[in-house]
N, C-alpha and C positions, 0 to 999 in steps of 0.2 A: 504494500500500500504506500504511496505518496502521499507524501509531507504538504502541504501546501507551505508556501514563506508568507512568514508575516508582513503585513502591511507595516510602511514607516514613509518615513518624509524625504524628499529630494537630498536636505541637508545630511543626511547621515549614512548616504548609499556610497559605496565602495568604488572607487574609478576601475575602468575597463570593464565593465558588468551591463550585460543589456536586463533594462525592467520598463514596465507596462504604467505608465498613467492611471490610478483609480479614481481622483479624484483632484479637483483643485477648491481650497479653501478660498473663493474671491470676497469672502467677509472681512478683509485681513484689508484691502483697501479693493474698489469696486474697479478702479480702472486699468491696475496690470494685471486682473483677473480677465478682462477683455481682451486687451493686448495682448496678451498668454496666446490665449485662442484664438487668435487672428492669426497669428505664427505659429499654429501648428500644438500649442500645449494641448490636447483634448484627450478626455479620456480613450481606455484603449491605444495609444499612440506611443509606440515603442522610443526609448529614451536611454542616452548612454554620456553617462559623465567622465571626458574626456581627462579632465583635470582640475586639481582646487589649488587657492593659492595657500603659500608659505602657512596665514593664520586662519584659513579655511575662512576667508570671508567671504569671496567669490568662486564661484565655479564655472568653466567653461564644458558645455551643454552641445551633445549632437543630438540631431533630431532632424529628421525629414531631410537629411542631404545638409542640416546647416551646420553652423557652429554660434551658442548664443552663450553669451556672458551673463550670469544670474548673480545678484547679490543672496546673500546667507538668511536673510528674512525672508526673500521670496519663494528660494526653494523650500524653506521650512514650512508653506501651505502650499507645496504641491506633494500628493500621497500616492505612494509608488510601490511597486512590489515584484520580484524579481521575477524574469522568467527564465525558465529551465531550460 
């Protein structure tokens, strides 16, 4: 039997690992929950963290062929979970 992985936040997922979008918390500020999804953050939408800096404040984000720069609040309301 399969394990399922538990759900966690952008912020805390492990570089070079591909995970699934489950959710975005856009109560956190209304309009980079929009921007999110305009570029591609949507649930379902496979997501692979390239790299964090030095004091893990930024992360650089591939997603749909791009590369996007996240600050450390923002990925902390998007909820991810890995896939196998």
């Amino acid at each position: 039997m399969k394990k399922d992985k538990q759900e966690s936040n952008l912020a805390d997922a492990e570089t070079n690992k591909v995970y699934e979008i489950t959710d975005i918390d856009e109560s956190f500020d209304i309009k980079y929950g929009r921007r999110l999804a305009e570029i591609g953050f949507v649930n379902g939408e496979k997501i692979k963290i390239l790299r964090k800096s030095f004091l893990k404040k930024t992360f650089l984000v591939g997603i749909n062929g791009f590369v996007i720069s996240l600050r450390r609040d923002i990925a902390f309301n998007i909820k991810i979970k890995e896939v196998l």
